[in-house]
PLY file of the C-alpha trace (Angstrom):
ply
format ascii 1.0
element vertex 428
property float x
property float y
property float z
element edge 427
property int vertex1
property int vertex2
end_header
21.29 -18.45 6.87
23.81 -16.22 8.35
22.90 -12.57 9.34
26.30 -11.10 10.85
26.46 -8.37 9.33
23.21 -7.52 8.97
23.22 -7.70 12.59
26.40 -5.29 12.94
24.93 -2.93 10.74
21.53 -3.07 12.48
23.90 -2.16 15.76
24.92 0.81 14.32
21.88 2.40 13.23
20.29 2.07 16.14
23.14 4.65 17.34
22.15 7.33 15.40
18.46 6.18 13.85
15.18 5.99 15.93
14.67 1.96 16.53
17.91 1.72 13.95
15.29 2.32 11.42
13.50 5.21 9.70
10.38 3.16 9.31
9.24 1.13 11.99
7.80 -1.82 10.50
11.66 -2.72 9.32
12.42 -3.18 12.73
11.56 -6.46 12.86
9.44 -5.36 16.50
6.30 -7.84 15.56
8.35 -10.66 14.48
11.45 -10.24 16.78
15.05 -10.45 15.60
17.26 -8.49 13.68
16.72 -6.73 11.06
18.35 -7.60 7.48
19.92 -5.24 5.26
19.95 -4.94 1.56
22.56 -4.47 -0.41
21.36 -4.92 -4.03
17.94 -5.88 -5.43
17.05 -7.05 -9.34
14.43 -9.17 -10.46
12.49 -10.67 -8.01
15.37 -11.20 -5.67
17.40 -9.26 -2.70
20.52 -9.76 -2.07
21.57 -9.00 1.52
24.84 -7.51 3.19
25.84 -11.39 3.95
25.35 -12.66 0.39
22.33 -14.42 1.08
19.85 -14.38 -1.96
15.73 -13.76 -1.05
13.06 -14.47 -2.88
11.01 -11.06 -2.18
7.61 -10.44 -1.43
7.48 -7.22 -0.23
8.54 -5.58 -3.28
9.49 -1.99 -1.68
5.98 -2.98 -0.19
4.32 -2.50 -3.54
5.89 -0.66 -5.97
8.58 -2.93 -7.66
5.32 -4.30 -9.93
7.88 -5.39 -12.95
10.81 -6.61 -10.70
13.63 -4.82 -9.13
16.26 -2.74 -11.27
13.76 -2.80 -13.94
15.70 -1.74 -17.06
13.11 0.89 -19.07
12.89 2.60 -14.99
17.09 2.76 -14.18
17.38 4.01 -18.06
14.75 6.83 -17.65
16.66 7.81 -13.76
19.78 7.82 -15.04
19.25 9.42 -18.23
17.53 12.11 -16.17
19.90 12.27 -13.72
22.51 13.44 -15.79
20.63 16.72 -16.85
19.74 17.77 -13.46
18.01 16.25 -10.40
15.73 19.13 -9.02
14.53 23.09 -10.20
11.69 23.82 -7.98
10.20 24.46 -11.65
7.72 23.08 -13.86
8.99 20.62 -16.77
7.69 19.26 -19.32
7.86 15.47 -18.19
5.37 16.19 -15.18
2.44 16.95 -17.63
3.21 13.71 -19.59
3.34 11.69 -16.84
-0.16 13.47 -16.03
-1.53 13.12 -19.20
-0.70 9.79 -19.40
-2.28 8.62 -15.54
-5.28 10.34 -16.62
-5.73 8.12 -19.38
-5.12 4.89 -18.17
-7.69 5.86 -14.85
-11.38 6.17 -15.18
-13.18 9.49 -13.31
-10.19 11.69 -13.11
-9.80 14.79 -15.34
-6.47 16.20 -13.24
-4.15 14.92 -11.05
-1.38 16.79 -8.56
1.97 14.71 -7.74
3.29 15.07 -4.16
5.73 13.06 -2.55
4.24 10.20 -0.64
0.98 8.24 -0.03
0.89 9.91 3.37
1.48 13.27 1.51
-1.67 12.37 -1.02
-3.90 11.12 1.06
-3.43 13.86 3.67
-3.72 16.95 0.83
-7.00 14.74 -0.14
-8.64 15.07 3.20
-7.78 18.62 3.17
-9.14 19.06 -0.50
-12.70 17.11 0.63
-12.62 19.45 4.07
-12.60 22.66 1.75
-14.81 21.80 -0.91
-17.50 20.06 0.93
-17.22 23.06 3.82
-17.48 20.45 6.57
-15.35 19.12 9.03
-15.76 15.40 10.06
-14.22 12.46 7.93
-14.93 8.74 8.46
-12.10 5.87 8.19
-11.88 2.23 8.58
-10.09 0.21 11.63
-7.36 -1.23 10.09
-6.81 1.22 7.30
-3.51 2.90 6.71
-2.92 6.15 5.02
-0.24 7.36 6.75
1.08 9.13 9.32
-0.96 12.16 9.16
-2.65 12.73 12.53
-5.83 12.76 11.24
-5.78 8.78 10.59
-3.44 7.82 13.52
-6.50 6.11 14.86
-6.31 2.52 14.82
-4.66 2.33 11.74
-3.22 -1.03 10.90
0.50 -2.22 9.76
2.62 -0.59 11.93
0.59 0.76 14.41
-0.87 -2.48 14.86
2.28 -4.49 15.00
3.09 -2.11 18.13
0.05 -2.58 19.94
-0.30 1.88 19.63
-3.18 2.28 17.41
-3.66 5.47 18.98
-0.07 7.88 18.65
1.23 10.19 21.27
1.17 13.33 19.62
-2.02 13.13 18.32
-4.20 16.13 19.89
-8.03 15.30 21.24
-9.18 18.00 18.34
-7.91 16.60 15.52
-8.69 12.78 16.70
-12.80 14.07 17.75
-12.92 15.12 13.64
-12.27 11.31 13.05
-14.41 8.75 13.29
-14.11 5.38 12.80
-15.61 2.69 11.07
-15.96 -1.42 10.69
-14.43 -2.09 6.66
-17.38 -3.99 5.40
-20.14 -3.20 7.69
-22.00 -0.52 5.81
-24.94 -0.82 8.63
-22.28 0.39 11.13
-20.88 3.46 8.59
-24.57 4.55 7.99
-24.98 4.40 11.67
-21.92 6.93 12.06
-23.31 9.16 9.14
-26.79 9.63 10.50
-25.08 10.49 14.11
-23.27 13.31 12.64
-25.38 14.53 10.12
-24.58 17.38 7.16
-20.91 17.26 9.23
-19.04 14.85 7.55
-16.76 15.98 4.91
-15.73 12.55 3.19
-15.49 9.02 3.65
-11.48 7.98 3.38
-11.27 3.58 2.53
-8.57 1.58 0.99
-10.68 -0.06 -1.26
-9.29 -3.04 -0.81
-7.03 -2.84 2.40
-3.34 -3.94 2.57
-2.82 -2.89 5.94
-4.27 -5.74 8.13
-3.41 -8.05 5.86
-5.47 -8.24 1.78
-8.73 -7.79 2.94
-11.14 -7.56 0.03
-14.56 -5.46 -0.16
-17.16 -8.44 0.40
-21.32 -7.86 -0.41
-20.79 -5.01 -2.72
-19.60 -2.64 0.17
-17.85 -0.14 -1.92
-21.49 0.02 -3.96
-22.93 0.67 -1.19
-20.83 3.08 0.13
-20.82 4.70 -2.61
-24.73 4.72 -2.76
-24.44 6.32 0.83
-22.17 8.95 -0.10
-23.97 9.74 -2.76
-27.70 10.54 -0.40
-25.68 12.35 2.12
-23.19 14.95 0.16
-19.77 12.98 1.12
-16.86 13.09 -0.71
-15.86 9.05 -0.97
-11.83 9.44 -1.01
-10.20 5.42 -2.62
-6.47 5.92 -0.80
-5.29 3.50 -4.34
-1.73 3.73 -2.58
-1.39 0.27 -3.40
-4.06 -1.07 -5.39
-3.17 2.10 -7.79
-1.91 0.77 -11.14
-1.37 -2.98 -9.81
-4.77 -4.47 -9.82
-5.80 -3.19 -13.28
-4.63 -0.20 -15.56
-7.26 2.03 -13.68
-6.67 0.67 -10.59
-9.74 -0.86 -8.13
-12.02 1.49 -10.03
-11.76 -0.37 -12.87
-11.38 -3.69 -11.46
-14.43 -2.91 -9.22
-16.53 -0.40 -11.57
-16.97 1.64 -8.84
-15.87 5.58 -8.81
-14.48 7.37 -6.23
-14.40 11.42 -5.78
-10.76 11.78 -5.13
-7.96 8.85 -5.65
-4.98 8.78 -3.82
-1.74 7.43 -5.42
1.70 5.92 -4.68
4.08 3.40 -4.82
3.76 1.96 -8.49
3.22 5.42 -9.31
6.64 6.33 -8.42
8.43 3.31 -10.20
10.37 2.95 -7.15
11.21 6.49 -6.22
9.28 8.39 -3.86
6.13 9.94 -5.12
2.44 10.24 -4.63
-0.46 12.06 -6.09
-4.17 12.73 -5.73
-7.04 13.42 -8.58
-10.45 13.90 -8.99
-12.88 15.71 -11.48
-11.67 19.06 -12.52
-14.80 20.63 -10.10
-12.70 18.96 -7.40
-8.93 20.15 -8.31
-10.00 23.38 -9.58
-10.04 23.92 -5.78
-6.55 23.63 -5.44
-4.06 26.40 -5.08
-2.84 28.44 -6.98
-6.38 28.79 -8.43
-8.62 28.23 -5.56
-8.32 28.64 -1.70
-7.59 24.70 -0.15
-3.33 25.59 -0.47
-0.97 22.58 -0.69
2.47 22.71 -2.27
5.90 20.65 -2.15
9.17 21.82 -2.94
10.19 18.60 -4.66
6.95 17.66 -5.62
7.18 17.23 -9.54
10.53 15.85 -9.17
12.35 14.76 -12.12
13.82 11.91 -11.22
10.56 10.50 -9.84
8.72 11.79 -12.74
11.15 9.75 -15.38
10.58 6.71 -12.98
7.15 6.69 -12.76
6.68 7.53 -16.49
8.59 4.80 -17.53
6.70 2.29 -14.81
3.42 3.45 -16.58
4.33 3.49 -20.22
5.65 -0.30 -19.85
1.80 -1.30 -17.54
0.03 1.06 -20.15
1.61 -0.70 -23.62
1.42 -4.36 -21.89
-1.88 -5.61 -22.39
-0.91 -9.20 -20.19
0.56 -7.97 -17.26
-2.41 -7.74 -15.19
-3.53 -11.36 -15.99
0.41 -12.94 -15.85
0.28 -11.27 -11.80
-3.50 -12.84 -11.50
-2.18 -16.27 -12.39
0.92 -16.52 -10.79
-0.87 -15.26 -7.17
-3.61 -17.43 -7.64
-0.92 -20.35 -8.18
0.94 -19.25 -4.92
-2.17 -19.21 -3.23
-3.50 -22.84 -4.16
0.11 -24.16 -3.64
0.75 -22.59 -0.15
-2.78 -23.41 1.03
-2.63 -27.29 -0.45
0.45 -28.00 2.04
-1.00 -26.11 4.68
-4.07 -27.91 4.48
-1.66 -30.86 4.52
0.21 -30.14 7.26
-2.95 -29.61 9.33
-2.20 -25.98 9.98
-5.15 -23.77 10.61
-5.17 -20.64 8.05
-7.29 -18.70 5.83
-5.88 -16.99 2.35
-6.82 -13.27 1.22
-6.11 -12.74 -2.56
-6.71 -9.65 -4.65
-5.32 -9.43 -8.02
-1.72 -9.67 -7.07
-1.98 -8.92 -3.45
-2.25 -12.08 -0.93
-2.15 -12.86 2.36
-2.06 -15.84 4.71
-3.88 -15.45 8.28
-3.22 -18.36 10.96
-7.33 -18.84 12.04
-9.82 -20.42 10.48
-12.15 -17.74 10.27
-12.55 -15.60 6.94
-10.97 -12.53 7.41
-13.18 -9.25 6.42
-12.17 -6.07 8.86
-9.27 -5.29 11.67
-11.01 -7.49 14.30
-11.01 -10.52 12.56
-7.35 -10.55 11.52
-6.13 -9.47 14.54
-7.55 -12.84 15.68
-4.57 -14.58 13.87
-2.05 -16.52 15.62
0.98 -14.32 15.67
3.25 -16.59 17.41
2.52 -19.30 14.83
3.39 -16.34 11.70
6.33 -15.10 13.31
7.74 -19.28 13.46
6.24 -18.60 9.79
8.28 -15.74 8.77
11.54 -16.52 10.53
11.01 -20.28 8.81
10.63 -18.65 5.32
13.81 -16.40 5.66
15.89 -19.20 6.60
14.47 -20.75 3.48
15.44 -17.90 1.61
11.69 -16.10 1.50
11.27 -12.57 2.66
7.26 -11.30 3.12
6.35 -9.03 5.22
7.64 -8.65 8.83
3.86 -8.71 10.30
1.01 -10.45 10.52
-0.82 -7.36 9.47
0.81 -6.45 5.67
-0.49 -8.05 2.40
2.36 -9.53 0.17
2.62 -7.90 -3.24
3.38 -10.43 -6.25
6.11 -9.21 -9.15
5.80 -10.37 -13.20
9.70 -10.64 -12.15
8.55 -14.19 -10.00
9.16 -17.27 -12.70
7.51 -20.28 -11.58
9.94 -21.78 -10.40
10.30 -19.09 -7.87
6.56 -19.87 -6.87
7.63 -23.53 -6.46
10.66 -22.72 -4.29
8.37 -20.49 -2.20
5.67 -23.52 -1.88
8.79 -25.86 -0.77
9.87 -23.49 1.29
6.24 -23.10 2.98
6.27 -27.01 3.21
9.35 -27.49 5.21
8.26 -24.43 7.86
4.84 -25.82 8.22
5.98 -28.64 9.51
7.76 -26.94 12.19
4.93 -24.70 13.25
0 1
1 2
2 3
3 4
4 5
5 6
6 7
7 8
8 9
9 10
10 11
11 12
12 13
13 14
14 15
15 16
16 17
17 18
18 19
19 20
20 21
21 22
22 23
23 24
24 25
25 26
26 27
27 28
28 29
29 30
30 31
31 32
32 33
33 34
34 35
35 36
36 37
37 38
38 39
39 40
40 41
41 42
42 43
43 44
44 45
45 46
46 47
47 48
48 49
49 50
50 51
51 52
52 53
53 54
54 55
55 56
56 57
57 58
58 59
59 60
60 61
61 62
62 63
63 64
64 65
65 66
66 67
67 68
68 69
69 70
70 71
71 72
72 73
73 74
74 75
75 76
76 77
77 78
78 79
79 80
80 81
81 82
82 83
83 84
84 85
85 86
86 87
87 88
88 89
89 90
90 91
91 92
92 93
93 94
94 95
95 96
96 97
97 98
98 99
99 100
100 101
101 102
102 103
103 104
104 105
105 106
106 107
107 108
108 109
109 110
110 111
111 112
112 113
113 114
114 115
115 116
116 117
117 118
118 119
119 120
120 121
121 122
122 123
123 124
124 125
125 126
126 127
127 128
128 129
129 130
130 131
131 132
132 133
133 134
134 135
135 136
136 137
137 138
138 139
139 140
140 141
141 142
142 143
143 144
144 145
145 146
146 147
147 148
148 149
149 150
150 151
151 152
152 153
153 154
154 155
155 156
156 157
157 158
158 159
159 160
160 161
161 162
162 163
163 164
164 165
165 166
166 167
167 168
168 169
169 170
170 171
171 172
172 173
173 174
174 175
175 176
176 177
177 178
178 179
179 180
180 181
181 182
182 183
183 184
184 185
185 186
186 187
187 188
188 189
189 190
190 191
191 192
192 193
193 194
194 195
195 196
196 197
197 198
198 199
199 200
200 201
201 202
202 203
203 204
204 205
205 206
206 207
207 208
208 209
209 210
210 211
211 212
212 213
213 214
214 215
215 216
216 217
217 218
218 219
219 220
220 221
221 222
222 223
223 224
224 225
225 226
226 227
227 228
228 229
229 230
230 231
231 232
232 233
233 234
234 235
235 236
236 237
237 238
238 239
239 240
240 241
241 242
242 243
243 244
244 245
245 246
246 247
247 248
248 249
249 250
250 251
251 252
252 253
253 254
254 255
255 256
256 257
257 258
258 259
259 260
260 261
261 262
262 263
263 264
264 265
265 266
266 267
267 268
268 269
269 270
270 271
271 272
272 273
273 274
274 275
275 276
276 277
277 278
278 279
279 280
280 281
281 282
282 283
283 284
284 285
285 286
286 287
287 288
288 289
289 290
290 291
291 292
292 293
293 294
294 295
295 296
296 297
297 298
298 299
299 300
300 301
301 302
302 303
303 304
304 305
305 306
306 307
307 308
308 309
309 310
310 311
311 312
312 313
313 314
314 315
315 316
316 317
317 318
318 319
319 320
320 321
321 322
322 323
323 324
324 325
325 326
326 327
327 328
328 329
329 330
330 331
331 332
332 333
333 334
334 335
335 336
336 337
337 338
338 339
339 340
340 341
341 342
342 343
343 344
344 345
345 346
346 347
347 348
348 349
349 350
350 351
351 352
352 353
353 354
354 355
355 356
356 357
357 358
358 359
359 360
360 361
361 362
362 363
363 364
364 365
365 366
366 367
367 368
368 369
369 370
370 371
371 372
372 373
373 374
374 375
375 376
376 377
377 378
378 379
379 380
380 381
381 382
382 383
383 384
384 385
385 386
386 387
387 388
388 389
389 390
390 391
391 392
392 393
393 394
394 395
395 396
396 397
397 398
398 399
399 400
400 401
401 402
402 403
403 404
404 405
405 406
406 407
407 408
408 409
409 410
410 411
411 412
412 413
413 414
414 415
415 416
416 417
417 418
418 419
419 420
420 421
421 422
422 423
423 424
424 425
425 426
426 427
């Protein structure tokens, strides 16, 4: 495929734009090349500035559950649109959308829409820190929750992918309140608890991670860290950025059966548009400014326009009782294809599948925290992912992102993506 202008574009930007991008995993910086540009997206399919057509895995990384340009979402926008696109005021359409999330998740009475993940899951920490009256918080090598610089310590995706778990800018007082933690070795997160006892505030996990790769809870870890929690007074915080609303109705509580104290939101969430939100028990919220002390507030938060989206993304999961199973089946039939001509073509690699999150790792060894898939082969995946975009395949641009599945992908897509894996492989 042909990437000129892409590549002029990409020349541009970098003029005026950080990197040439305002989010640095676009930059193509862990799988080298150019950047490509979109200039349309619907269905399962992006359509670049060149004309070249992509099967998409990525999804908006997440969001984009029922395909791109999804017809009851671009109704609700533009219908919205057209009456106004921000007060700074309440309307009605943010306590429907609220009523409505509270409903379809288990364990959460009220919920508070910001404007990110990182937004969420920073006004989350902040809520634990001022209920609980204590300080400390524990996360997980390899877990993202944004840019906050409270979990700028080895957090995964991008970070990773630049070698700088550990960000400039990031003071010594803020990092000594963090401490971090193995994902799935409770032994080594009970360790951390009984070294700083009565002083840690909450426990912050993407219950099942998407930032080093899908890496999946294994041996009942999130039981047992709830258990923990639970003995010591510690808020557990889910960060459901991604697993929110994709891997069941109720997200990875449901699908799990395991409750957290606060859940962060995003990206389906949003239908698209930029929105997060946190919620917990009312004990918990009733914390929250304006009618107790821990203050957070957005101007846009509560924005129409990503109010109509999200409403619409959750009225069309909410009615459709087959969605979550459809996604199920068509990852699991990605995975066994993919890892059949693998297997065939003798290349070493291990699978990570969630619901409708996957991911492929280039070593043989199972894959269960930051250390182990940071053991993958990156030269061999970026060969991988510059194969599969000359095949017309877009995932990920790093080793260390999960691929999100759409109920857009037919099966033939699935088969042209398993051809397309066929011919790289045996290049690699």
């Amino acid at each position: 495929m042909i990437y000129k202008r892409s590549s002029a574009l990409f020349a541009e930007a970098e003029k005026v734009i950080p990197g040439g991008v305002n989010s640095p995993v676009r930059a193509f910086n862990g799988v080298g090349g150019t950047p490509i540009f979109v200039k349309e997206a619907k269905g399962a399919y992006l359509y670049d500035e060149d004309g070249n057509r992509l099967v998409d895995y990525i999804n908006s990384w997440g969001p984009m559950i029922l395909g791109h340009a999804h017809k009851p979402v671009v109704d609700a926008v533009v219908e919205k649109a057209k009456k106004g696109t921000s007060f700074g005021m309440p309307t009605e359409i943010e306590t429907e959308i609220a009523k409505l999330a509270v409903s379809m998740v288990p364990n959460i009475d009220k919920i508070r829409f910001v404007n990110s993940g990182t937004e969420a899951c920073m006004s989350a920490v902040r809520l634990a820190r001022g209920f609980s009256g204590k300080d400390k918080i524990i996360k997980f090598a390899g877990c993202y929750h944004g840019h906050s610089d409270s979990f700028l310590i080895q957090a995964g995706s991008g970070a990773s992918t630049f070698g700088t778990p550990n960000s400039p800018g990031v003071t010594q007082g803020t990092a000594k309140d963090t401490l971090l933690a193995t994902y799935n070795d409770i032994e080594n997160v009970k360790a951390l608890v009984e070294a700083n006892k009565d002083e840690v505030a909450c426990i912050i996990i993407e219950p099942v991670a998407g930032n080093m790769g899908c890496v999946p809870p294994k041996n009942d870890f999130l039981k047992k860290l709830r258990d923990l929690c639970d003995a010591n007074n510690i808020l557990l915080i889910f960060d459901e950025v991604m697993t929110g609303f994709r891997l069941a109705k109720g997200g990875a509580q449901e699908r799990y059966h395991i409750s957290g104290d606060i859940v962060c939101f995003g990206k389906v969430i949003g239908g698209g548009l930029p929105v997060g939100a946190f919620a917990a028990r009312e004990e918990i919220m009733n914390y929250l400014a304006p009618i107790g002390p821990v203050y957070q507030a957005g101007t846009l938060s509560g924005n129409p326009l990503a109010m109509a989206a999200g409403l619409a993304m959750l009225q069309e999961l909410n009615a459709d009782a087959e969605v979550f199973s459809r996604l199920e089946a068509k990852t699991k039939y990605l995975h066994e294809g993919i890892a059949k001509v693998l297997t065939e073509n003798k290349i070493t690699h291990t699978i990570n599948r969630v619901g409708s999150m996957i991911s492929v790792h280039f070593d043989a060894a199972e894959v269960v925290d930051f250390n182990t898939a940071a053991k993958g082969n990156n030269d061999t995946f970026k060969k991988f992912f510059h194969g599969l975009l000359n095949e017309g395949v877009y995932i990920a641009p790093s080793a260390f992102e999960t691929w999100f599945i759409t109920d857009a992908l037919s099966y033939e897509d699935l088969d042209f993506t398993i051809a397309a894996v066929n011919t790289v492989s045996k290049t690699l």
